[in-house]
Structures are given as structure tokens and as C-alpha cells.
Backbone atoms as SQL, in Angstrom:
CREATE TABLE atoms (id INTEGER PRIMARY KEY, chain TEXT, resi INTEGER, resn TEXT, atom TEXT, x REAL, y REAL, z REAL);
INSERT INTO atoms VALUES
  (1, 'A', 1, 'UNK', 'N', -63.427, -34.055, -25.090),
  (2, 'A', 1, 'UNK', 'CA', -62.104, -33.847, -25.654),
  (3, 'A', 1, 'UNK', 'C', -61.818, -34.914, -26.700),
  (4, 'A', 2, 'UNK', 'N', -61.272, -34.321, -27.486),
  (5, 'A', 2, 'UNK', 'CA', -60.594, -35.363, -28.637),
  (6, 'A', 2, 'UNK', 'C', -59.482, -36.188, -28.363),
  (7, 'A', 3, 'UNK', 'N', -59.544, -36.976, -29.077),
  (8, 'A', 3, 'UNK', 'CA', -57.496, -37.703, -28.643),
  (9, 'A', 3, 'UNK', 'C', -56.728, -37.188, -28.637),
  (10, 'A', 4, 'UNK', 'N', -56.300, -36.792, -29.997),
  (11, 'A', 4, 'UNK', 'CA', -54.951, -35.569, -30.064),
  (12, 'A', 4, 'UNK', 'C', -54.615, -34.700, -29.104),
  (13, 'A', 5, 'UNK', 'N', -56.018, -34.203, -28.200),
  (14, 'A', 5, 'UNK', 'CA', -55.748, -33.176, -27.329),
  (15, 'A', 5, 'UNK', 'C', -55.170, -33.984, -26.383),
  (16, 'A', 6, 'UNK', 'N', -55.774, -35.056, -25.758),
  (17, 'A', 6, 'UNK', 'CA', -55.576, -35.494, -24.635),
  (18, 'A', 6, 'UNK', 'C', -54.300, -36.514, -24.866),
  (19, 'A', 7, 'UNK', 'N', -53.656, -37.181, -26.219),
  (20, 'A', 7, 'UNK', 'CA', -52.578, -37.246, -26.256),
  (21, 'A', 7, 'UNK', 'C', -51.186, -36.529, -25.750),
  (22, 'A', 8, 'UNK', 'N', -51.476, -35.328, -26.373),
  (23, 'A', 8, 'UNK', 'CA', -50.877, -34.084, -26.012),
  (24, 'A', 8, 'UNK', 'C', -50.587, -33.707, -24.499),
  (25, 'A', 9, 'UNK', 'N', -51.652, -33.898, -23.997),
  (26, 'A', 9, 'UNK', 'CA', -51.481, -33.773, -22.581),
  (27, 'A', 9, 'UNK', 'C', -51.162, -34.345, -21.706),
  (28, 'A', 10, 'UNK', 'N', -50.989, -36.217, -22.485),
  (29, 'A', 10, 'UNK', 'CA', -50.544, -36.933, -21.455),
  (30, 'A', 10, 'UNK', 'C', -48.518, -36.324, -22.348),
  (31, 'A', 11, 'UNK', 'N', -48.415, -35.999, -22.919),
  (32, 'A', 11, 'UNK', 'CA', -47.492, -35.833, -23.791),
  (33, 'A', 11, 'UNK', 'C', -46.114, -34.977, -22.604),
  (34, 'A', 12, 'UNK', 'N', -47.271, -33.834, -22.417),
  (35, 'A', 12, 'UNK', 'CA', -46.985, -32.816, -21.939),
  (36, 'A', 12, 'UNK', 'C', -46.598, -33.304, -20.067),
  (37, 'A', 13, 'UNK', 'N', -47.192, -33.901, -20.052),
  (38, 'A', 13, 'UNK', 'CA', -47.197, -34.484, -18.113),
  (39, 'A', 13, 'UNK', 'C', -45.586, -35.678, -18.373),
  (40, 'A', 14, 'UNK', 'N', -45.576, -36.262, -18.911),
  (41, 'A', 14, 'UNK', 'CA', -44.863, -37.127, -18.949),
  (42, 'A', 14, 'UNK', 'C', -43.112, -36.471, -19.607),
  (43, 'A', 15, 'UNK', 'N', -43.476, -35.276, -20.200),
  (44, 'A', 15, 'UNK', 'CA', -42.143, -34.327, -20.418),
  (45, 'A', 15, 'UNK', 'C', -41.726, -33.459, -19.133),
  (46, 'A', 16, 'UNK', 'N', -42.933, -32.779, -18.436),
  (47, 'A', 16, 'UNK', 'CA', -42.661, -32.409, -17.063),
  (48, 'A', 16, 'UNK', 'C', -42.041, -33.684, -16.661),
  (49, 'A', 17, 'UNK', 'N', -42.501, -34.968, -16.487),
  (50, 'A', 17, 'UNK', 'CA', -41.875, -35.784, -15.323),
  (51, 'A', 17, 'UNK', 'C', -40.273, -35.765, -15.711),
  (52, 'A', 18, 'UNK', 'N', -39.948, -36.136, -16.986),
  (53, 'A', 18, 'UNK', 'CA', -38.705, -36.174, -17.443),
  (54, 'A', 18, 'UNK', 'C', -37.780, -35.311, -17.389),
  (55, 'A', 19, 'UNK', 'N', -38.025, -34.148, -17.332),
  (56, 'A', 19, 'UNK', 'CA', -37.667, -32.361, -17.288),
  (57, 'A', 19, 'UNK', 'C', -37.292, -32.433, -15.515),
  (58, 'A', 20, 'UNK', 'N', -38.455, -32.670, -14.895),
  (59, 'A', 20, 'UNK', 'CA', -38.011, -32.615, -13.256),
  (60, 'A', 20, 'UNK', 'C', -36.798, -33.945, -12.864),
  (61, 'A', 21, 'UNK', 'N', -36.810, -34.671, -13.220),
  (62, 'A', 21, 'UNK', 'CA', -35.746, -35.792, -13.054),
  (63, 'A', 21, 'UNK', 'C', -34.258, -35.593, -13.328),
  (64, 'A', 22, 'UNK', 'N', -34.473, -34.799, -14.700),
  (65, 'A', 22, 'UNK', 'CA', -33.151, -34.725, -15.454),
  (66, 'A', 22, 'UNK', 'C', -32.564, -33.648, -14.515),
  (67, 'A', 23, 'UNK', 'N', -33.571, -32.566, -14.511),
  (68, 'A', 23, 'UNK', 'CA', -32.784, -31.281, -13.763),
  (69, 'A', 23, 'UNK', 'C', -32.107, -31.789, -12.437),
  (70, 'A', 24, 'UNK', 'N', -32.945, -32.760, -11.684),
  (71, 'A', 24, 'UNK', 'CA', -32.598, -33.270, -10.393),
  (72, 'A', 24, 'UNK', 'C', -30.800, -34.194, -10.424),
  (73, 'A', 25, 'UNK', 'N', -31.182, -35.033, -11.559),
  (74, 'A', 25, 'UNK', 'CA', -29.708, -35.536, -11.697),
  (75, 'A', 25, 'UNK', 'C', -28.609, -34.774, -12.446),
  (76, 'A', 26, 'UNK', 'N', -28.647, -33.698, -13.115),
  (77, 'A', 26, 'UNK', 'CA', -27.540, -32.496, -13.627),
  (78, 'A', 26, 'UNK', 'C', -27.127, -31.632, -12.060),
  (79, 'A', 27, 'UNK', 'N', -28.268, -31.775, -11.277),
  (80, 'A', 27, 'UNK', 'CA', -27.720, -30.829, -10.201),
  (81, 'A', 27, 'UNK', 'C', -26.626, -31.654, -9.260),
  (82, 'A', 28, 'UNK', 'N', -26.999, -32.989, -9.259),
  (83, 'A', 28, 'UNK', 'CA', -26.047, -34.384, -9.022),
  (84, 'A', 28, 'UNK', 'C', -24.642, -34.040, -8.819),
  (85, 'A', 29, 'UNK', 'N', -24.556, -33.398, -10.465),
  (86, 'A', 29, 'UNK', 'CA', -23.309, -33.158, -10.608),
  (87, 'A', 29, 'UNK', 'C', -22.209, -34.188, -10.729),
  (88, 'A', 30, 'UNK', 'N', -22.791, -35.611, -10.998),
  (89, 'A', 30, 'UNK', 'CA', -21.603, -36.579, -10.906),
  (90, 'A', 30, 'UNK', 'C', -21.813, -37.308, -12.608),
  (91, 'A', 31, 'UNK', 'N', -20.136, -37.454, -13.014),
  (92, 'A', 31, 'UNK', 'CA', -20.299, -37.956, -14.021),
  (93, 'A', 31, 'UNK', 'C', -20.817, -39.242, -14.792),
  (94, 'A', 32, 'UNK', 'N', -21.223, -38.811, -15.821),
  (95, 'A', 32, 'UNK', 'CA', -21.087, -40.879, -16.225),
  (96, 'A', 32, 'UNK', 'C', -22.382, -40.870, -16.652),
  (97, 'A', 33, 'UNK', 'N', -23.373, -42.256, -17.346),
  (98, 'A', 33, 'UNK', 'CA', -24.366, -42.439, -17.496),
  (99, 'A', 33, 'UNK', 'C', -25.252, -41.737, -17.706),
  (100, 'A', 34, 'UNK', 'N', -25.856, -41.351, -16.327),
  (101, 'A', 34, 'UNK', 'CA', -27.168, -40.834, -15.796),
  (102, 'A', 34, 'UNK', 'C', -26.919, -39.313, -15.991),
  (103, 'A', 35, 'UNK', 'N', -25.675, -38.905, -15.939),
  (104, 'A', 35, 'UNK', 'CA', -25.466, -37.184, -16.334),
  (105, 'A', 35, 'UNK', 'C', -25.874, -37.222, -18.259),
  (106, 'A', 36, 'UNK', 'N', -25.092, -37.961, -18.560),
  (107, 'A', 36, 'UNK', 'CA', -25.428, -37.917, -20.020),
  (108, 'A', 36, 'UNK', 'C', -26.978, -38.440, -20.335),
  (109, 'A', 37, 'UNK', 'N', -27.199, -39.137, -20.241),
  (110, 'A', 37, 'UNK', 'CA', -29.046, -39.529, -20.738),
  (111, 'A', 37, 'UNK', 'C', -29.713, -38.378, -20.159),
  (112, 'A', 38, 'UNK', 'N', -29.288, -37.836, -18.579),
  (113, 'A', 38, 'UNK', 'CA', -30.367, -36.590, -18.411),
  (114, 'A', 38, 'UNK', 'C', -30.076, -35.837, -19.454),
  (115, 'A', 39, 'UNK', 'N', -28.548, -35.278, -19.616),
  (116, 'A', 39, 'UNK', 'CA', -28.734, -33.939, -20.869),
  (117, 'A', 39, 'UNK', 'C', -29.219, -34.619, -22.205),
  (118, 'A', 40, 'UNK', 'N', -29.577, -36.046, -22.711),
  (119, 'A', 40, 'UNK', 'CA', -30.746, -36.559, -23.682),
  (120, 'A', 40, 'UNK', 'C', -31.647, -36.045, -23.447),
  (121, 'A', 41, 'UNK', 'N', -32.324, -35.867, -22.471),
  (122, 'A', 41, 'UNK', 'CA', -33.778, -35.941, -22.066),
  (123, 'A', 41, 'UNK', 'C', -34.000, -34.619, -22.288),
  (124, 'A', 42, 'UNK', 'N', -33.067, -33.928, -21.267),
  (125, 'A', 42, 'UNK', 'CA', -33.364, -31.947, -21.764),
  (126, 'A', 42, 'UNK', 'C', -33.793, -32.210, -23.034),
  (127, 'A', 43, 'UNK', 'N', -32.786, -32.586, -24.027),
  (128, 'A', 43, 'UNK', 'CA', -33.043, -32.120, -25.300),
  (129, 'A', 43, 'UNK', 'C', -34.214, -32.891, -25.796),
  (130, 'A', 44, 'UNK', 'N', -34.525, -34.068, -25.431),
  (131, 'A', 44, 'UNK', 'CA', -35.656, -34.310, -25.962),
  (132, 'A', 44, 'UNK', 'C', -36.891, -33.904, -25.211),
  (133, 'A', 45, 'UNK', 'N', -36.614, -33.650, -24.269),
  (134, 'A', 45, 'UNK', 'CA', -38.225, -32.479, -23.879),
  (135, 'A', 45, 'UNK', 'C', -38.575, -31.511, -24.318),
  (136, 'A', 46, 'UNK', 'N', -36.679, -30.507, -24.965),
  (137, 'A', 46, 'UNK', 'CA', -36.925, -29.562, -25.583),
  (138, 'A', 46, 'UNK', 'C', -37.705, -29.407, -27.183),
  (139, 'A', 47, 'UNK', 'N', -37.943, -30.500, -27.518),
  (140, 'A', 47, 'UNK', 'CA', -38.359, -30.758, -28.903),
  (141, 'A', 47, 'UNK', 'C', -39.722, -31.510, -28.682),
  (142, 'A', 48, 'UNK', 'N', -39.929, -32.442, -27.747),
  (143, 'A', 48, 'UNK', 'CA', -41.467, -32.842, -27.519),
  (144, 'A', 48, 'UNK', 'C', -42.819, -31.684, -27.142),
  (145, 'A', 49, 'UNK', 'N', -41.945, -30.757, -25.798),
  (146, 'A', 49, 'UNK', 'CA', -42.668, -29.927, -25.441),
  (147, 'A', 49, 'UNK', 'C', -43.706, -28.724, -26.983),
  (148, 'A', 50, 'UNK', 'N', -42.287, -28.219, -27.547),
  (149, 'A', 50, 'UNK', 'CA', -43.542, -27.430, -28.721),
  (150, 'A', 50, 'UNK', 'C', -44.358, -28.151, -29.737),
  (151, 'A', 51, 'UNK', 'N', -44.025, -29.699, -29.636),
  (152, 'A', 51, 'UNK', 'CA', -44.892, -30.429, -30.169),
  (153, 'A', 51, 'UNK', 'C', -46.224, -30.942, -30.008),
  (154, 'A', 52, 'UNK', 'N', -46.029, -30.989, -28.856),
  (155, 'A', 52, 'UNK', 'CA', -47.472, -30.665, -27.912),
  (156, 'A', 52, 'UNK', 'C', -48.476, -29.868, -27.699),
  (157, 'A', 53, 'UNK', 'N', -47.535, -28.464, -27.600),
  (158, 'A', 53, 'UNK', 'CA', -48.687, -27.256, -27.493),
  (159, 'A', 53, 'UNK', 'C', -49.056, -27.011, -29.246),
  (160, 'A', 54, 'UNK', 'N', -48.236, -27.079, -30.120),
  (161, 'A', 54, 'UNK', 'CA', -49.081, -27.073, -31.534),
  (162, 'A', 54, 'UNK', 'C', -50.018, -28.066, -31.559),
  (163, 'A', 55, 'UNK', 'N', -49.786, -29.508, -31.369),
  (164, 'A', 55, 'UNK', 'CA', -51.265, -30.266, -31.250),
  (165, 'A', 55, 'UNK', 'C', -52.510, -30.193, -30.607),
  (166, 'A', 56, 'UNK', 'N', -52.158, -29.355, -29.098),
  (167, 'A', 56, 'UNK', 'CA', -53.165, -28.886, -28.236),
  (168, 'A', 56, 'UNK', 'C', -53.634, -27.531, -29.174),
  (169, 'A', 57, 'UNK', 'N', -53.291, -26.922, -29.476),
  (170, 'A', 57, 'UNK', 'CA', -53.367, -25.425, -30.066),
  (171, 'A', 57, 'UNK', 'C', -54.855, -25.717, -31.070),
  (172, 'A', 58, 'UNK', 'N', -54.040, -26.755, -32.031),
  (173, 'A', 58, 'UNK', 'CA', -55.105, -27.379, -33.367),
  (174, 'A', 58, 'UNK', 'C', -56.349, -28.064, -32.862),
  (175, 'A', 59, 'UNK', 'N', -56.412, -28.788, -31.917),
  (176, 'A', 59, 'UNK', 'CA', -56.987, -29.991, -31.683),
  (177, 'A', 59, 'UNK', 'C', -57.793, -29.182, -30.455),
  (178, 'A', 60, 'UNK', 'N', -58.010, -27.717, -29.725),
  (179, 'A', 60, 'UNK', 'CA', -58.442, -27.607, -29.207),
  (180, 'A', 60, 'UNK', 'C', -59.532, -27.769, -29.361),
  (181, 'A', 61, 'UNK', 'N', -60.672, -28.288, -28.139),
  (182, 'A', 61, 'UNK', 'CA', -61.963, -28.697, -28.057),
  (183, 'A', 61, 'UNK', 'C', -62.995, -27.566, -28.345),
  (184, 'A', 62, 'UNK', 'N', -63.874, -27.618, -29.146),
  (185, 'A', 62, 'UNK', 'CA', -64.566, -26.556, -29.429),
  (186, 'A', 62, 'UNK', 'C', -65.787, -26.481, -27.725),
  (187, 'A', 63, 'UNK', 'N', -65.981, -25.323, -27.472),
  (188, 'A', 63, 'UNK', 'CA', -66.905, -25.855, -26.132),
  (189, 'A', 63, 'UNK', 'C', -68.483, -25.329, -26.447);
């Protein structure tokens, strides 16, 4: 595998982790802080994630 790919993929694991956290503290339901930085995070997973699969897409490993 190339870098890019495997960038990507640590890219991609580390947006899941952020994605499962955030959802966990919106379900919280309590205000303040940690409600606001999670709905950051949505949105920035929402914009990392297709950034990822286009680099994986390009950068796939020829086998």
C-alpha cells in the first residue's frame, strides 16, 4: 500500500472514532460545551469523510 491510501484510512478510523463520540454526547442531550464541539465534529467528519474515500478511490493499490 501506498501512503495516501493508508493515510486515508487512518483518516477514515479516526472520523469513525469522532462520529461515535459526538453522536454519544448529542444523545446526552445536555447543554453547553461538549454539545457544541460534538455538533463541530459532525460537521467536520462530514467534510473529512468524502475526503478520504476520493484519496482512497485515486491512490488505490494496484494488486
Amino acid at each position: 500500500m501506498n501512503l495516501p491510501f493508508v493515510v486515508a484510512l487512518i483518516g477514515l478510523a479516526v472520523s469513525a472514532w469522532f462520529a461515535i463520540q459526538s453522536v454519544r454526547e448529542l444523545k446526552r442531550d445536555v447543554p453547553g460545551h461538549s454539545r457544541n464541539a460534538a455538533m463541530i465534529h459532525i460537521a467536520m467528519v462530514s467534510m473529512l469523510v468524502p475526503f478520504c474515500l476520493i484519496v482512497m478511490a485515486f491512490y488505490w493499490p494496484a494488486a
